[in-house]
Structures are given as C-alpha cells and as structure tokens.
N, C-alpha and C positions, 0 to 999 in steps of 0.2 A: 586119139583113140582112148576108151573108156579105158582103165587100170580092169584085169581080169582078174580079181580077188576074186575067192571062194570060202566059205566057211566049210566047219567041219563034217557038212552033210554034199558037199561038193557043189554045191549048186553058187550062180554067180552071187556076189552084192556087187554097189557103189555104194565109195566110201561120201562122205559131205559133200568135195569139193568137186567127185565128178560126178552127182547125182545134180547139183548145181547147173554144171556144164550141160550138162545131159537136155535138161529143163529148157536152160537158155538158147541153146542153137535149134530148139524144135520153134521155139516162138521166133529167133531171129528167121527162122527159115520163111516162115508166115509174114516177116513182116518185109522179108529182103533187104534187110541190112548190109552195106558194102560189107567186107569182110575186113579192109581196116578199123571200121565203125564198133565190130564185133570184139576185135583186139582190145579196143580202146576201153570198151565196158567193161570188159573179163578183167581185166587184166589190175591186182591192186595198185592203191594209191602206192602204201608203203607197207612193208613188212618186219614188225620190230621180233627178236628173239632175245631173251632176257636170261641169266643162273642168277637162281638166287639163294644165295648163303643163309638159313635159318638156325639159329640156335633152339634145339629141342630139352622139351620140358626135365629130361636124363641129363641135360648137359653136352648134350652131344652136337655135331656138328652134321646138315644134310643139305644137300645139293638140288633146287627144284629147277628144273626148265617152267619158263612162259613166254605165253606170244603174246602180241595185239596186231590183227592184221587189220587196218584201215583200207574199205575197199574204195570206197568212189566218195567224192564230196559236191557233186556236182548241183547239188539241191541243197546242201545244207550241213554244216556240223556231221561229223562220222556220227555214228550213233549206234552200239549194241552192246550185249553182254561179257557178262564175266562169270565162263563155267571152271569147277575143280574137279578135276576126275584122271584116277590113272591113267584110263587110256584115249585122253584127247592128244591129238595130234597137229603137227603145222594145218595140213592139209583140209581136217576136222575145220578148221577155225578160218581156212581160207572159203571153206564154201561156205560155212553160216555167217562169216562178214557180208558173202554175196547177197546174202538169201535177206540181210537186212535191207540190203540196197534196194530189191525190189518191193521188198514190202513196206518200206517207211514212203516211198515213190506211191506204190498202188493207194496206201492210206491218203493220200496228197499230203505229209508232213514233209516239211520244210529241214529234210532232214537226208543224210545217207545212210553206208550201212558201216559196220567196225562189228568185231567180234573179239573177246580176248583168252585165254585159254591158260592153267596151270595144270601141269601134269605131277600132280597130287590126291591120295585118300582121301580124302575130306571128312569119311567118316571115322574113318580110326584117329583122327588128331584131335586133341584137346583144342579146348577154345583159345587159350594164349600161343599155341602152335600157328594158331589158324591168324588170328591176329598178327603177328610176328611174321607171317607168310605174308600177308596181304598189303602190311606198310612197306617190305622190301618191294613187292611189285610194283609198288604206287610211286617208290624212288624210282623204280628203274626206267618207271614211263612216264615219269610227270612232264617231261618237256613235251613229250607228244599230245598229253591231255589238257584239256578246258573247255570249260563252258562254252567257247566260241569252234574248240578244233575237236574234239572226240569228248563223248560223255558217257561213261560207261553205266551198266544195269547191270542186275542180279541174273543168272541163268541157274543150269545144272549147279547145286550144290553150294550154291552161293545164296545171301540174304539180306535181309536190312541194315543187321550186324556190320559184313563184309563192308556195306556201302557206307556206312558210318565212318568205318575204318581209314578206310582209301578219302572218304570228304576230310577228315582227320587231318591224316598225313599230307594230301595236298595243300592241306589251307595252311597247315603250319612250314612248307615250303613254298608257297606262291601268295599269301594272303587269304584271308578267311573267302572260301566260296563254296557256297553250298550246291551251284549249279554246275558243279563240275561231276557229280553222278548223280541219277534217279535211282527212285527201289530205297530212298533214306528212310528212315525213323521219323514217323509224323511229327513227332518233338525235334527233328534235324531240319525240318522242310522237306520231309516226306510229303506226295499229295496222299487227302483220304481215296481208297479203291487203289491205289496202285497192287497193294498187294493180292487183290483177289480176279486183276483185271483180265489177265490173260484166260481165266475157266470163267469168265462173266460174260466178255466178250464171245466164248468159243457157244456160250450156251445162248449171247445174241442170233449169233449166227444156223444154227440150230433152229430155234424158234422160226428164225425168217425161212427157213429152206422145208421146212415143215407145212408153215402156211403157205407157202407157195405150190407147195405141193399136195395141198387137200386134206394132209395130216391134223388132228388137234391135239395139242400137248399131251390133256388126260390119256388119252389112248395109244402113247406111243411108250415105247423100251429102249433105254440106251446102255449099252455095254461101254466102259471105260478099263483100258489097259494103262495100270500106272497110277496110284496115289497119294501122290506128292503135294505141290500147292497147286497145279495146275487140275491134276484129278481131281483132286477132293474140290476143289472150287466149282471146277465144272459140275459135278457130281453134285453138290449142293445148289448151283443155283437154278440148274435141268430139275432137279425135287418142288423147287418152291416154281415153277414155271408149270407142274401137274405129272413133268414125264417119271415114269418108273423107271429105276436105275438097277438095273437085274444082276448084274454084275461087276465087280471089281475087280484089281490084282495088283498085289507089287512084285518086288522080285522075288520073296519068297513063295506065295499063293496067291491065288483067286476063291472068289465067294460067291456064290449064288443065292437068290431070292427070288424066284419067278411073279411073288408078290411086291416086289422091289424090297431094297436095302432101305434101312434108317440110316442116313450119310451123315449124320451127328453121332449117332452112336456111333456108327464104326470107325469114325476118325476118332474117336476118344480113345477107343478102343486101341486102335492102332499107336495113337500116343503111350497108351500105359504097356503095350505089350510089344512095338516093335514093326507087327507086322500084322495084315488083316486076315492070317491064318487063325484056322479057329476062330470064330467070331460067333458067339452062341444062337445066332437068329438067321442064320447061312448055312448053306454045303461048301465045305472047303472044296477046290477042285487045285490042281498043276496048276500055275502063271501060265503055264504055255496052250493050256486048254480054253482059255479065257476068248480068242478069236473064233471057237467053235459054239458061243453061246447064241441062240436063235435075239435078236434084238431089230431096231428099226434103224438105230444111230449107234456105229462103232466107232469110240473113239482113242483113238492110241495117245496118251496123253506123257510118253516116256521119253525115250530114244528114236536114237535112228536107227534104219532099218530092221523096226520089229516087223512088219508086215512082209513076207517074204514068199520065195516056192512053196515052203512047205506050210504057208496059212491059205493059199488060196481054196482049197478043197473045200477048208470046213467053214469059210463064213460065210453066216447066212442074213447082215446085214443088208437094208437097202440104201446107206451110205453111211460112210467112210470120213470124219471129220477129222483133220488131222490140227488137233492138240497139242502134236510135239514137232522139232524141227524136223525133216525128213523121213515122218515114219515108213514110210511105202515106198521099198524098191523100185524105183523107176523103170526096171525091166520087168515088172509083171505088171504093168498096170492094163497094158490092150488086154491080158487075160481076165480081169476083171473086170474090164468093160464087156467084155463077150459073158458075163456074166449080169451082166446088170448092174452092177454095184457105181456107185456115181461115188467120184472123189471129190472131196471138198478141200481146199490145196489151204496147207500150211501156211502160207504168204496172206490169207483172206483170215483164215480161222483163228490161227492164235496172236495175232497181230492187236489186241487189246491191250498188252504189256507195253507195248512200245508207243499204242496211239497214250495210256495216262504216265508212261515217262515223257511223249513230249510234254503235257499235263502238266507235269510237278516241273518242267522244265522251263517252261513258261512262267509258271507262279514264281518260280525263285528267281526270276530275272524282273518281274514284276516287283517281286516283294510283299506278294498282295496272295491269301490264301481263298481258294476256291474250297465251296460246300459237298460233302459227297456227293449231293443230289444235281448237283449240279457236275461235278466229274462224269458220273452214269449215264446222265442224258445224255451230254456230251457223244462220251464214249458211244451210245448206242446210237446217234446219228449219223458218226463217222462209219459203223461196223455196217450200220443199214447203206448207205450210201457207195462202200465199196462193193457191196455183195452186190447191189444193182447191176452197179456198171458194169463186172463179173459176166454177170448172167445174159449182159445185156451185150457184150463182148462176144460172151460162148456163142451166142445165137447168132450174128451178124455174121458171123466169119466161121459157124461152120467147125466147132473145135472146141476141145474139152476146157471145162471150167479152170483146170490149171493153166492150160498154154495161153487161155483169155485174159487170166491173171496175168501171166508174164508179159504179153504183148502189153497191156496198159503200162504197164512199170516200167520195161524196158522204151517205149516212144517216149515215156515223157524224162527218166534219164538221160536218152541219146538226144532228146532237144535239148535241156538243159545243158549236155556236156556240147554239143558243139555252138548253141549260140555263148554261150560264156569264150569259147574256143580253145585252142593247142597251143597253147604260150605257156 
C-alpha cells in the first residue's frame, strides 16, 4: 500500500521511495513480471546507517545521521549521489537509490543505482563543518565504497568540494583513487562538462522533443522552477539553443520576462544577492506562482513533489520536463494527461549527470583525459539515443513515456539479475 501522507493543504503526496514503488509495479504490470522477479528488483542490495560525531567550529560537539542505500548491482558498480539536507530521510534515499537503478539501466551504463543521504543544513554550516562532516562519512562507509563497488556523486547541496573531500579521505584510507567518486575538481580528475551536465543534457532532451514535435527552438518559452546548478544550467544552455526562458524561481521568488530573462545576468545576480528576488530586468512574482506562467517547456528543476493538487489548475505548459528527481506527484499525473500536458520522466531527462560521471569514471580508470568536445558529443549521443527508444517504447506498447522508460530499464535489470543468477 502507498504511505497516505498529506501536506498541510490535506491533499495526498508520495514520499521517494513510494513514488518509486508506485512507478515500478505500473511498468512490472505491463511487462508481467513473476512477483518473486518483482521482490527481487525492489528490494536493496544493502542498507548502511551511519552517527556521525562532528566537532563544530564553537567547539561543540553534534550528532548527524547518514545513510548509503546500495540498491541493485546487477549491471555494474552501485552508482549515485550524495545529498545534505535536513529533511532527507531513510526512505528519501531508498527510492532515489532505486530511481538510479533504472536510469543508469535506460542510459545502457554498465552501472547500478546507490544513493547516500546526511541529514544536515548545509547551508547554515561553515565550509570546515562541512569538510569535517564529510571525512567522518567517508570513514564510516569506506569499506562499502570503490571504484569497483559504489562510487558516489554530488547531488542536493553537495559539490566538487564535497567530492574532493570524500576522494581525500578514501585514498588516505585505501590508497590514492581518484575513481572512487565523480563530480571531482577538474585538477582531481574531474571530467570537463561534468558539472553543467545534468541542465545540458535536460536541454538535449528539450531540443530533441521540440523537433520532434514541429516546435523550433526561436519560438518556444520554457519556465524553470529552481536555480541551482541544474536550473541555471538548463536555463543557460535552452538560451544559447534560441528558446526564451520567461521564467525562473528559487525558494524565495520567481521572476518574469515575457521577453525572456538574460540567464547570465540573473545567475550573477543571484550570486551577489542570494536569491533571483528583485532582479532589475523582471517582475518578481511568489516561487509558488512560477507553475502558473503561460510557457511551452515547464521544467521543475528542484525537489520532489513540487508539482502537486494544487498546481494542476494553473499550468499551462505543453510539457513537463522533469529536471529534478521526482518532481510530479505520481497521483496527478492521469489528471494532467486529461489535460494535455505530456510528462517527460526524470529517469530520461536529468540522467546527463550520471551518463558524464560514468565519463570521468571511465577516464580515471584509463588515466587518460577526454576533451569537452568530445564529453558533449558523447553525452548528446547517449541523451538522443535513450529518448528514441523512450518514444519508441511509448508507441509500441501503448503507454506513457514514463512507464516506456521503466519497462526498458526494468527488462534489461531483470535480465541481467537473473542470468548472473540467486547465489
């Protein structure tokens, strides 16, 4: 049974791990999976939970929880992120492990899923708090990571920094390895493009669903909820592709330009001042009015479930490109299909991050560095090449571009895991 959470406006959500769920048994339904078969997928590898003792910049002494849930290895190396944020949970972390699973699968990487989660500010801590945080997590999981068994990345609130850190403390407990995380310092064995990949890729995918559809860049409007590295990436490379970017928002405001935003200026902007409120060449509007801007491509580029009951009224996008892991309530989506609005499923869209960490994952087992241009292409061969099969999937069988996504990822997991076999 789904968890019946409600927010404060009473209406339902799903949290990660059973929006996940939710997802998966629609496509195992399509594809008629045994129901042991079912078990075996869902179900994680291993689930670590970590305390870990920091000493704070006062002197003081605090207590953080972290997870690393390792979901399937069945294709390859665990493989995901490392977010900080107060209100991540086990459960948070058990379904974006999953959601790697099927997306490093859809991408054909040679790879699983893993996700790892501290339940920490991030913003209110000093950089040597943050440091000091991140070697104790790196002790606490170093036996379960490496290059060959889980390789962590940057997510929410995490960076290059971070992953410096963690290559750091591993190498000085296991021997120097730079391939034990991606998302490094180009000077670590960072690949070039990793860090703009996931808003480069999302605006690949953009492009391709555009021309597919008769659209031409010049004359399209994309709205983006969220200006982090992923917005503002997106946001910036949808500009130099011709689309007008009409709208922005972070947690404190949104900004309007029916003429489009300059995405250079306002990220500056936003550096010197915090937030894209007030932005002199925009109408500020509420963050939460941002789903009611008239656009062609909405893209939630934040959290999960921003998309909810109370946004389906007002948008009036003709799709939905999901930027961030789970922005769309899984329980309104037939209502926006009765609407028109075509989802483009998070597992297809922001999966750019993960195809240039296998990228720099690759090079630093090589030892052998690849050219941006040669990253980009890359990357935009894989983004064109899953979207196909996507599209090519929806149509065959009859079924929305998400459950097509899952079906591809989930067959070629459930091959993998049983010819390997249950030993």
């Amino acid at each position: 049974m789904d968890k019946d959470e409600r927010n404060d406006k009473g209406y339902r959500l799903l949290d990660c791990y059973e929006a996940s769920k939710h997802h998966f048994e629609r496509a195992a339904n399509k594809l008629k999976l045994k129901r042991e078969i079912r078990d075996w997928l869902r179900t994680p590898f291993r689930e670590i939970s970590v305390h870990l003792t920091v000493v704070m910049d006062d002197g003081s002494l605090q207590i953080f929880q972290g997870f690393r849930i390792q979901h399937n290895n069945a294709r390859g190396p665990h493989k995901g992120g490392l977010r900080y944020h107060p209100e991540v949970t086990m459960d948070d972390v058990r379904g974006l492990a999953s959601w790697m699973t099927w997306k490093t699968a859809l991408l054909g990487l040679p790879l699983g899923g893993a996700k790892g989660g501290v339940v920490c500010d991030a913003k209110k801590m000093s950089s040597g708090e943050l440091e000091r945080l991140t070697r104790k997590y790196t002790q606490a999981i170093s036996v379960d990571i490496g290059p060959n068994q889980d390789i962590p990345a940057p997510d929410v609130n995490t960076d290059a920094n971070v992953m410096a850190w963690m290559m750091d403390e591993y190498s000085k407990l296991r021997g120097y390895e730079p391939a034990v995380v991606t998302g490094k310092p180009v000077d670590l064995g960072g690949s070039p493009g990793r860090e703009d990949a996931t808003g480069r890729g999302t605006a690949f995918i953009v492009e391709q669903w555009a021309m597919e559809n008769g659209l031409k860049m010049p004359e399209t409007t994309a709205v983006i909820q969220g200006f982090g590295n992923v917005g503002y990436n997106t946001a910036y490379h949808l500009s130099q592709m011709g689309c007008r970017v009409v709208a922005v928002s972070d947690t404190r405001a949104g900004v309007v330009n029916e003429k489009g935003l300059d995405i250079e200026k306002l990220f500056k902007y936003k550096q010197d001042t915090g937030s894209v409120s007030g932005f002199h060449d925009a109408k500020t509007i509420d963050s939460g009015d941002i789903f009611g801007q008239q656009c062609d491509f909405l893209i939630p580029a934040a959290l999960e479930n921003a998309i909810r009951k109370d946004s389906i009224v007002n948008i009036k996008a003709r799709a939905i490109f999901e930027a961030a892991n789970g922005p769309t309530c899984p329980l309104i989506e037939p209502e926006l299909a009765k609407k028109g609005v075509t989802i483009i499923p998070d597992i297809l869209v922001n999966s750019g991050g993960v195809v240039v960490s296998y990228f720099e994952w690759v090079q630093n087992l090589q030892q052998f560095s690849w050219s941006e241009e040669q990253v980009d292409s890359e990357l935009k061969k894989k983004m064109q090449r899953a979207y196909r099969s996507v599209v090519e999937k929806s149509k065959t069988e009859n079924v929305s571009l998400r459950i097509a996504a899952y079906m591809l990822a989930i067959e070629k997991v459930a091959s993998a895991a049983q010819t390997r076999g249950a030993y």
